[in-house]
C-alpha positions as CSV (number, residue, x, y, z in Angstrom):
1,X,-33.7,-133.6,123.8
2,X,-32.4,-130.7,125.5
3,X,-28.6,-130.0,125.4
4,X,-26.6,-128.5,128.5
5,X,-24.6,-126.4,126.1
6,X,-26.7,-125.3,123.2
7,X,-30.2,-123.7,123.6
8,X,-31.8,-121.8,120.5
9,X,-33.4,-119.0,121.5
10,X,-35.6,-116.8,119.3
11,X,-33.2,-115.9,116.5
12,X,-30.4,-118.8,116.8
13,X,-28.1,-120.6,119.6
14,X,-25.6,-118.1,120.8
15,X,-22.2,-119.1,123.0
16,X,-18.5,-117.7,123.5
17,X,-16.3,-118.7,121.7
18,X,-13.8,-121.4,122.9
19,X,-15.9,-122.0,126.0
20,X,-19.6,-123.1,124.5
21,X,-19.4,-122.5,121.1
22,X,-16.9,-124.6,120.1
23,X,-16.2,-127.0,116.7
24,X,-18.0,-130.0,118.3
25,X,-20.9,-128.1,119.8
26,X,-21.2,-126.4,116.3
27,X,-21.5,-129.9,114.7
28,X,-24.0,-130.8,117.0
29,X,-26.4,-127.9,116.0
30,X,-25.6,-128.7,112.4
31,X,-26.8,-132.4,112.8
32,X,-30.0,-131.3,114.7
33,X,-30.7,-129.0,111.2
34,X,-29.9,-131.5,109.0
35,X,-32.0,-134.1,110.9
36,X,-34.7,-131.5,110.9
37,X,-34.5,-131.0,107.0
38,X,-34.5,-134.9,106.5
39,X,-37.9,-135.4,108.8
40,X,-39.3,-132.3,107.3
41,X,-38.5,-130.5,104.4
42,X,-36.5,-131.9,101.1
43,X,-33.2,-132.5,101.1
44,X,-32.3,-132.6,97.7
45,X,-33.6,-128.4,97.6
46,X,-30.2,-127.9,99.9
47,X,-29.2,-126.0,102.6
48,X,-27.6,-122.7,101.9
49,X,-24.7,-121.3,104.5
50,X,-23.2,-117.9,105.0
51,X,-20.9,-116.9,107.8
52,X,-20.4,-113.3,109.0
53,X,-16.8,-111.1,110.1
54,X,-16.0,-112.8,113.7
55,X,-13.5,-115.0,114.4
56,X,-14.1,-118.6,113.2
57,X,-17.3,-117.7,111.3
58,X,-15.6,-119.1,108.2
59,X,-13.9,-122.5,109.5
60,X,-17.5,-122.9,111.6
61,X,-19.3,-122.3,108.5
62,X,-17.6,-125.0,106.1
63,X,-17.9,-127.4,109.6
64,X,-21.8,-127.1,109.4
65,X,-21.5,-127.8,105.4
66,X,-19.5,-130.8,106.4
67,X,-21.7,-132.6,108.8
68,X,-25.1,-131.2,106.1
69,X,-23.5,-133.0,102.9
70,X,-22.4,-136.2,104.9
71,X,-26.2,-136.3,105.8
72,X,-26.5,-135.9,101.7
73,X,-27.6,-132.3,101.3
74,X,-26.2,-130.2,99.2
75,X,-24.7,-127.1,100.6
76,X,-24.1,-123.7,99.0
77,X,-21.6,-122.4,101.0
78,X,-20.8,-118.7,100.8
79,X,-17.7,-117.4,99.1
80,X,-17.0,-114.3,101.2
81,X,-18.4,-112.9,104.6
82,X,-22.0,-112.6,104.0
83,X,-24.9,-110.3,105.4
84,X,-27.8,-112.2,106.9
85,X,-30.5,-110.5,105.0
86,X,-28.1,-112.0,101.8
87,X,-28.3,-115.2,103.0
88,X,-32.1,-114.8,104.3
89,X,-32.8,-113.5,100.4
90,X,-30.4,-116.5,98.9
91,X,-32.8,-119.2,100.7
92,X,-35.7,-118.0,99.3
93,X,-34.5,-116.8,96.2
94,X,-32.8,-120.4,95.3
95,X,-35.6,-122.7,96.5
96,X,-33.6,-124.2,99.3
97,X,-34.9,-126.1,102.0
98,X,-33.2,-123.7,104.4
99,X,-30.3,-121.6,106.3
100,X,-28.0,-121.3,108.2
101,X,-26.1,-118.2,109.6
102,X,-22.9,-118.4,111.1
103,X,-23.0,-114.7,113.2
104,X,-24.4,-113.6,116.4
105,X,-25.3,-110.3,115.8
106,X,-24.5,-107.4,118.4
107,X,-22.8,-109.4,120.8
108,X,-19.3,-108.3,121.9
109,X,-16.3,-110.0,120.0
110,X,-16.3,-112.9,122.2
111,X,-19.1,-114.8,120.7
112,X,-20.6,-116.6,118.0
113,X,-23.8,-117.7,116.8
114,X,-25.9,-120.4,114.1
115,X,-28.9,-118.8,113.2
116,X,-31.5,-121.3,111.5
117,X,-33.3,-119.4,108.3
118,X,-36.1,-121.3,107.3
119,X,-37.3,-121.9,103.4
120,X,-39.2,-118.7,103.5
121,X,-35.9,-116.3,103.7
122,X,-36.6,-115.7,107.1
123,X,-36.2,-117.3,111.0
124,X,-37.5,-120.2,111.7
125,X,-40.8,-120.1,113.5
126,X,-40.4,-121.2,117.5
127,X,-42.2,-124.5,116.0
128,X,-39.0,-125.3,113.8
129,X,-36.8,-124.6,116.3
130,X,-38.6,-126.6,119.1
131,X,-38.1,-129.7,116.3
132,X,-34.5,-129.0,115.6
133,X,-34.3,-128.4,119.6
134,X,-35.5,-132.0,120.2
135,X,-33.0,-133.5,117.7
136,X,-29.9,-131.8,119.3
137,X,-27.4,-134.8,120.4
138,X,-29.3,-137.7,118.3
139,X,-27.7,-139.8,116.2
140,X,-28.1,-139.0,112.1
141,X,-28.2,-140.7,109.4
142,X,-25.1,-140.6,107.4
143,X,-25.8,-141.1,103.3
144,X,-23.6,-143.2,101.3
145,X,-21.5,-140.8,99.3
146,X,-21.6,-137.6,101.0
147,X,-23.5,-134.3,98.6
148,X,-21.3,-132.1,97.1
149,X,-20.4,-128.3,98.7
150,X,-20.2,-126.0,96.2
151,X,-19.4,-122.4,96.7
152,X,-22.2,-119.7,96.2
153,X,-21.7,-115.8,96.0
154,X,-24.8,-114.7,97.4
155,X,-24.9,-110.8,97.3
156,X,-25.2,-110.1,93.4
157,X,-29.0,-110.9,93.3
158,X,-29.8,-109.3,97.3
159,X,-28.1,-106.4,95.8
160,X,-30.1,-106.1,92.8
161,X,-32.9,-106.3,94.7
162,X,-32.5,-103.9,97.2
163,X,-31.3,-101.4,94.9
164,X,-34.7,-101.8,93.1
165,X,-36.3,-101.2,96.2
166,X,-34.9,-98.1,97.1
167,X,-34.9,-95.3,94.8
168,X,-31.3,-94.4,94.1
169,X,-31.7,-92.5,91.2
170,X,-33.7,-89.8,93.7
171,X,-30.8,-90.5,96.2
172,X,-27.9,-89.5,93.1
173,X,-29.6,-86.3,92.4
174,X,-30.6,-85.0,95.9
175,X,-27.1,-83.6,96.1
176,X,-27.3,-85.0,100.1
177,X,-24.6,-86.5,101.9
178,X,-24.6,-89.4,104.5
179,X,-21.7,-91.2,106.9
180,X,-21.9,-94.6,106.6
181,X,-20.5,-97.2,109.7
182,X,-20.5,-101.2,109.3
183,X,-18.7,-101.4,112.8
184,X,-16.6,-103.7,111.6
185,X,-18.8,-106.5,110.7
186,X,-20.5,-107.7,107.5
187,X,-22.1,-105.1,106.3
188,X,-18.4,-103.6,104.8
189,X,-18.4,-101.4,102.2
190,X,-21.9,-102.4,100.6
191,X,-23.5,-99.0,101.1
192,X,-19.8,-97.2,100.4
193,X,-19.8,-98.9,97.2
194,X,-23.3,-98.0,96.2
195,X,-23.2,-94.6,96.8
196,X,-19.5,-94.4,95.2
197,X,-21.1,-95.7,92.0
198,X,-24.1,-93.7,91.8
199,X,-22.2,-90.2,92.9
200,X,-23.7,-89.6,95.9
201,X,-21.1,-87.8,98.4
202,X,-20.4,-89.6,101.7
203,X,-17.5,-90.7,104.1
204,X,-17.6,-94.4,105.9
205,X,-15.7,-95.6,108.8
206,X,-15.3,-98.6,110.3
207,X,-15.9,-100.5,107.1
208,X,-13.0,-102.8,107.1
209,X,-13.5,-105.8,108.9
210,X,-12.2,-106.6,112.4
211,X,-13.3,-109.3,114.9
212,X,-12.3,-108.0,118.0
213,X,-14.8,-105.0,116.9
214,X,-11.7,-102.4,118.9
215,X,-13.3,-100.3,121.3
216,X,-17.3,-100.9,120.9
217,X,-19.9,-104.1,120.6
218,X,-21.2,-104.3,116.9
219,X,-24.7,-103.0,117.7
220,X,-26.0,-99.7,116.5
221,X,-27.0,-97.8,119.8
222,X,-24.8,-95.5,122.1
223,X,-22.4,-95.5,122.9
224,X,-21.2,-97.5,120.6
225,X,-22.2,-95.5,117.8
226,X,-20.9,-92.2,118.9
227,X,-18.0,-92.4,116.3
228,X,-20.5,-92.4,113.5
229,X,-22.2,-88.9,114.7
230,X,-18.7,-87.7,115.4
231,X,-18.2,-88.3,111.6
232,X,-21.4,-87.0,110.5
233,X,-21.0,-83.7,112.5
234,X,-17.3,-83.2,111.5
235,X,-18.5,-84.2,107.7
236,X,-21.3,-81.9,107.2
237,X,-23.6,-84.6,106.7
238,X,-27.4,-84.7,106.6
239,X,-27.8,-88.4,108.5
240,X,-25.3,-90.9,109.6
241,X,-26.2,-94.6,108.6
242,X,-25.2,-97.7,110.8
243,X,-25.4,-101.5,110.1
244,X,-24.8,-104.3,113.1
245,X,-22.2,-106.9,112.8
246,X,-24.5,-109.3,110.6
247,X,-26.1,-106.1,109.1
248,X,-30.0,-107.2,109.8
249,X,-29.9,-104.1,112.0
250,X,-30.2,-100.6,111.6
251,X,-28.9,-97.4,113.3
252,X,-29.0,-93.8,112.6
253,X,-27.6,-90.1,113.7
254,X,-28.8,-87.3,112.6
255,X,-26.4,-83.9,111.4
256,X,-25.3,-82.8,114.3
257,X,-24.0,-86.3,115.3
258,X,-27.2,-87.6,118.3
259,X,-28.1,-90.7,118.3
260,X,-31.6,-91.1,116.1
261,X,-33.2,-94.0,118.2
262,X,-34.2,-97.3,116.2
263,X,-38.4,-96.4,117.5
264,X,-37.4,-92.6,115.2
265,X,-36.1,-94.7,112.2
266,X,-39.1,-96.7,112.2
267,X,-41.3,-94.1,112.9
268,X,-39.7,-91.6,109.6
269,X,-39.8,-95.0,107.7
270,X,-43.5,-95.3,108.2
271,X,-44.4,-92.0,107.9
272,X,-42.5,-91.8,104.6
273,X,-44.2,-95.0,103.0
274,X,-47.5,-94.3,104.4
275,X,-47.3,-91.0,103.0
276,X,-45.7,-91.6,99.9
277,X,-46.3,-94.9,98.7
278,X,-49.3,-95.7,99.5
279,X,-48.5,-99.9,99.7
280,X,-51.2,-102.1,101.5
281,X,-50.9,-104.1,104.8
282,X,-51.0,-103.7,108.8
283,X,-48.1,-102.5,110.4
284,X,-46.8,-104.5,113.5
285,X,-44.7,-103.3,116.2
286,X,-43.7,-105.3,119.2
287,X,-44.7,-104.5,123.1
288,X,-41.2,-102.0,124.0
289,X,-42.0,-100.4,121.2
290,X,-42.7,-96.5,120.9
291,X,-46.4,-95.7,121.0
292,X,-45.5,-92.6,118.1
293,X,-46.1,-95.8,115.1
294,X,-49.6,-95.6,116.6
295,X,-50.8,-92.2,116.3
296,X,-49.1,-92.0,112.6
297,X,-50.6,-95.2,111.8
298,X,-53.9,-93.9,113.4
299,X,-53.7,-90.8,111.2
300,X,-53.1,-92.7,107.9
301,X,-56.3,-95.5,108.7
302,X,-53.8,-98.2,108.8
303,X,-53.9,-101.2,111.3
304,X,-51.3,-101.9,113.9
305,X,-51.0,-105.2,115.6
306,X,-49.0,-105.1,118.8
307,X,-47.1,-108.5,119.7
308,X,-44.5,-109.8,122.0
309,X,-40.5,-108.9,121.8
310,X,-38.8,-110.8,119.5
311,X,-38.3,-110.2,115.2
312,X,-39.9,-113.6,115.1
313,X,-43.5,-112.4,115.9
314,X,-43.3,-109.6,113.0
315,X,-42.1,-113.1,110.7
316,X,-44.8,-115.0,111.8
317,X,-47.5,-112.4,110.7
318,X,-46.3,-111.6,107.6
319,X,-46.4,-115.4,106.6
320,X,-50.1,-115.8,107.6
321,X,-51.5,-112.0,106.5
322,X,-50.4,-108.6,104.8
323,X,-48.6,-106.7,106.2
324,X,-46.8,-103.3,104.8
325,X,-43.6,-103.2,108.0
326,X,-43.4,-104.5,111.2
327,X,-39.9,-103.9,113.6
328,X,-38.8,-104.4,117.4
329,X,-37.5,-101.9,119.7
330,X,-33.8,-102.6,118.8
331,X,-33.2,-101.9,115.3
332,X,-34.7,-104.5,113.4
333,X,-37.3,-103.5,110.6
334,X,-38.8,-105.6,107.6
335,X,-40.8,-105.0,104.8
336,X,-42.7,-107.9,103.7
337,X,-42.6,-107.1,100.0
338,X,-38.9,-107.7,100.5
339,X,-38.2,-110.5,103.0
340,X,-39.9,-111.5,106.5
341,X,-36.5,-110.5,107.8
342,X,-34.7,-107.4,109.4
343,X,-32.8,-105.8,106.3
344,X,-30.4,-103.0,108.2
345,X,-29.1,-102.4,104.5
346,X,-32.1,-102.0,103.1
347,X,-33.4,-99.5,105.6
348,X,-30.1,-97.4,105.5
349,X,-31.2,-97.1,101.9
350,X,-34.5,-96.6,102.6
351,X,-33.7,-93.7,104.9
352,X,-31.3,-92.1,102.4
353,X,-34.7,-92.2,100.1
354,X,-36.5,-90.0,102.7
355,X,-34.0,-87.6,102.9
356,X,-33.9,-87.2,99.4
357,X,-37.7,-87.4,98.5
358,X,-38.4,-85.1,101.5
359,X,-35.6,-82.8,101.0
360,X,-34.8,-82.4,104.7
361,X,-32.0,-83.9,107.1
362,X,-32.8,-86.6,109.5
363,X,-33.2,-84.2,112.3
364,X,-35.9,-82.1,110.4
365,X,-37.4,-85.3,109.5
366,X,-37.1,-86.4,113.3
367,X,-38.5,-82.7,114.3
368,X,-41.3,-83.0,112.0
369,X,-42.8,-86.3,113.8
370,X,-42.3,-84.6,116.8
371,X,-44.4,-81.7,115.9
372,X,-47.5,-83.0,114.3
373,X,-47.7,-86.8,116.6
374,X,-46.3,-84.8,119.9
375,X,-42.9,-85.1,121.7
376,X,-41.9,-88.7,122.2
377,X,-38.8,-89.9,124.1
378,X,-37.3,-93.2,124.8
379,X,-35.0,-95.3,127.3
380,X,-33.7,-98.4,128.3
381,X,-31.1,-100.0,131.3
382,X,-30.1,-103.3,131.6
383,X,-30.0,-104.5,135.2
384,X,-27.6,-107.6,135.5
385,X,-28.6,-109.2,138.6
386,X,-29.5,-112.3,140.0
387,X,-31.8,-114.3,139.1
388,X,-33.9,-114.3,142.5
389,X,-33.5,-110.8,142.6
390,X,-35.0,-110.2,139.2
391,X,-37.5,-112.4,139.8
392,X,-38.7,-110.9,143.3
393,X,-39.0,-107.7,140.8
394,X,-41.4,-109.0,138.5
395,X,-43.3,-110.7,141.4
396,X,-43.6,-107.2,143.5
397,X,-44.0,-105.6,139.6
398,X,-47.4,-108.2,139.2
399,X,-49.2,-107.1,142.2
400,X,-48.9,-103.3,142.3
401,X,-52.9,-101.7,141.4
402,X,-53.9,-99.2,140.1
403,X,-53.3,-96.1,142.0
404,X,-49.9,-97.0,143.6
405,X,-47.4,-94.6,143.2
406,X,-43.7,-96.4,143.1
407,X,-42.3,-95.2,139.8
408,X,-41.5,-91.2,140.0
409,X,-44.4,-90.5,141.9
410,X,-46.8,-91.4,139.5
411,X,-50.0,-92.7,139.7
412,X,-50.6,-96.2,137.7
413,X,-53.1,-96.1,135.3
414,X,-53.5,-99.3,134.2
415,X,-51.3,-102.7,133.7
416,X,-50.7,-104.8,130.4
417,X,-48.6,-108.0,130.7
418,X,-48.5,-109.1,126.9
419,X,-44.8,-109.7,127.4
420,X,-43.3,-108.7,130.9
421,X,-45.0,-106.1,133.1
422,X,-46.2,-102.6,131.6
423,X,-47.5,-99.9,133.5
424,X,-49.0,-96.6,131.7
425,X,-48.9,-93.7,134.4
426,X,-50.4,-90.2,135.2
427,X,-47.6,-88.1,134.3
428,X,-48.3,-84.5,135.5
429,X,-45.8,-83.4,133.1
430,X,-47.9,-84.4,130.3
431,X,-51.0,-81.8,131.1
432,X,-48.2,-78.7,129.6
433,X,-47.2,-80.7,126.9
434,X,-49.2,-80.4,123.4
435,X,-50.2,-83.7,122.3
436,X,-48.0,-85.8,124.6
437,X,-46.8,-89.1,124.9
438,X,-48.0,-91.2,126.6
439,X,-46.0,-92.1,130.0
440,X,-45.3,-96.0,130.3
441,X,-42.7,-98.2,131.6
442,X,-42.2,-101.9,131.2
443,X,-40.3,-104.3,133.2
444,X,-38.9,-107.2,131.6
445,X,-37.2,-110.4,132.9
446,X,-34.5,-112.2,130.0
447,X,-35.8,-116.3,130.5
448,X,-31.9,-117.3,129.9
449,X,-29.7,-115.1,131.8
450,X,-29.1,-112.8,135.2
451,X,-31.1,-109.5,133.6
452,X,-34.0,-107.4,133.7
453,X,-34.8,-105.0,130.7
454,X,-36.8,-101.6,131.6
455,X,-37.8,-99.8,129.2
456,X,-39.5,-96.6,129.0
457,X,-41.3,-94.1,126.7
458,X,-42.7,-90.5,128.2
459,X,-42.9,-86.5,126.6
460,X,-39.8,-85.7,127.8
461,X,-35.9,-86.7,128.6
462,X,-36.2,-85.7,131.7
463,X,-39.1,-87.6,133.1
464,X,-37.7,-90.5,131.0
465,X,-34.4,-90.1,132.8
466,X,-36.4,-90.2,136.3
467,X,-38.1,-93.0,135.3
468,X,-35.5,-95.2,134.5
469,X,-34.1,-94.4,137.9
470,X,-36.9,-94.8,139.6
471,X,-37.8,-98.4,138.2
472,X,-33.5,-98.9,139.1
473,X,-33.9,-98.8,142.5
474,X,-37.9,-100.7,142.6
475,X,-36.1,-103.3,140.9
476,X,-33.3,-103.7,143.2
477,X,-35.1,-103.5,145.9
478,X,-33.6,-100.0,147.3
């Protein structure tokens, strides 16, 4: 049954603290998992439960292992602030009938999340969370003698196997250096402490752990991360390496401190294994995602499979085919041979590999792309406006044809609605431009709050830059 105050979205139910997402409303979600497990899993495999660096993620944490073991599950509960991906990894890894997350994300310091992770080490498909939806506010079952809680320490084997999966030994001797940035959040000193041990040179800030996250939201994109390229810059570093407040996320700057965008990191990931490594599977990206995965996939005879926005369409296909990596527009990357989950540790690894194996900087790396697959640039606003306002948007968005001219002058080439409204346009521009981008923007309504997403992708900053102002003031109605 629906519940006025707690609505799981694609990755979780998310609230502010004090106001929504509070103990009682906490318990709530936690019964509506617990029922779920009952109906539809087995109890006696458990539930596992980490909690992340905000305020309250601890007390919230052991509340949801409460209201679990008075059902009779048994709850490993973790020991210390604990990554997602851990926790994802720690479900699978442990047999468990599932997970939940105590973290939400990027948001600013205000909120807090419960993420469901199902038995796979990964989110629960939109058909789990529709069941545990429907159970929110019904009465459970209590068991006679409640299970026990017993505490779990759940990075020891995630470590051990994303060290494996990186190569660190190449990292070690590549003699490169890297600035590494948890902002704050759970991600702490794991990649610090890594890199300490195997000698690699590096400086870190914002490793210790904060909730009010001082100055910035916990989310890997300007200008929040504009300390870490700061630090690279001043460090003489060849990349800087960012994690998000759970650490699912990743986020990257290159040596002379710019922001490398999260459709770059994908793209230098891909490249890299497609080059290198040679491993099977389609590669999925989702519908705001750069065009550049593409033409590189194109080049290398790989699939790619383009699906709606949301990490839980890239789960979803790697739990019914093979797939090699599949990632969303805002950081989040996964490599089925690890987990059908977003790993921003892993990836800041991963990227450490490249620059070692290919002996460059991120910015050479990032050049390199741009050379051989053409010039590719990227942008994003976020209107915050009412509902009928954003909604007249998308309705006026819907009927423009082919032809019409009402973004920068362009002529639309063609429409694609797989998830909001996309238009590709005759960009002039592009006719003096080797091998360039193609010019598209997308329009893109949020279904639970006041905002519209535009997004857009062209062959150069400056037409990106119109763009975005363009769609500004279509949206708005100006």
């Amino acid at each position: 049954m629906p519940h006025p105050q707690i609505k799981f979205g694609t990755d979780g139910w998310r609230g502010l603290i004090a106001d929504d997402f509070t103990f009682s409303n906490v318990r709530i979600a936690a019964e509506a998992v617990a029922t779920y497990i009952h109906a539809k899993a087995d109890p006696a495999k458990g539930l596992c439960i980490g909690y992340d660096s905000r305020f309250g993620s601890k007390a919230f944490a052991r509340a949801c292992a409460e209201v679990a073991a008075a059902t009779g599950i048994p709850v490993l509960l973790a020991n210390d602030i604990t990554p997602t991906p851990a926790l994802s990894f720690g479900v699978r890894e442990r047999g468990a009938a599932g997970g939940i997350m105590i973290t939400s994300s990027h948001n600013p310091a205000q909120w807090n999340g419960v993420k469901y992770k199902a038995w796979y080490g990964g989110s629960g498909k939109p058909s789990i969370i529709a069941e545990i939806e429907s159970y929110l506010g019904q009465p459970v079952a209590r068991a006679a003698q409640p299970a026990a809680i017993l505490e779990a320490d759940f990075l020891p084997t995630y470590l051990k196997a994303i060290e494996s999966f990186a190569n660190l030994d190449l990292i070690a001797k590549s003699g490169r250096k890297f600035a590494i940035d948890s902002m704050y959040g759970a991600g702490r000193t794991i990649i610090a402490d890594i890199f300490t041990r195997i000698g690699v040179a590096h400086v870190q800030i914002r490793g210790n752990i904060d909730p009010l996250f001082p100055g910035i939201n916990p989310e890997p994109i300007e200008p929040h991360i504009r300390a870490l390229g700061e630090a690279a810059a001043a460090n003489g570093c060849d990349a800087g390496l960012c994690t998000d407040g759970d650490a699912d996320r990743i986020g990257a700057t290159d040596e002379h401190g710019e922001f490398v965008d999260p459709h770059k990191i994908f793209s230098v990931l891909l490249s890299w294994v497609l080059k290198r490594k040679g491993w099977p599977g389609a590669v999925t990206r989702a519908f705001n995602t750069t065009k550049l995965l593409d033409r590189i996939c194109a080049k290398h005879g790989r699939e790619l499979i383009e699906h709606g926005i949301g990490f839980k369409y890239v789960c979803d296909l790697m739990l019914e085919r093979e797939i090699l990596m599949g990632g969303e527009e805002s950081g989040g990357i996964g490599f089925q041979r690890h987990l059908p989950e977003r790993d921003g540790l892993l990836n800041a690894l991963l990227l450490a590999n490249v620059i070692a194996e290919e002996n460059k900087t991120l910015g050479q790396l990032v050049a390199d792309l741009q050379a051989e697959y053409g010039e590719h640039q990227y942008g994003r606003i976020d209107l915050h406006i009412s509902d009928e306002v954003k909604n007249g948007a998308i309705a006026r968005a819907r009927a423009l044809k082919t032809g019409d001219t009402v973004f920068a002058g362009m002529p639309i080439l063609r429409q694609e609605n797989l998830d909001g409204v996309k238009f590709f346009l005759d960009n002039p521009e592009a006719a003096s431009k080797p091998n360039a981008a193609e010019t598209w923007l997308l329009l893109r309504a949020s279904g639970t709050e006041p905002l519209l997403r535009i997004y857009t992708e062209s062959c150069s900053k400056e037409s990106v830059a119109k763009l975005l102002e363009s769609a500004r003031r279509f949206a708005q109605g100006d």
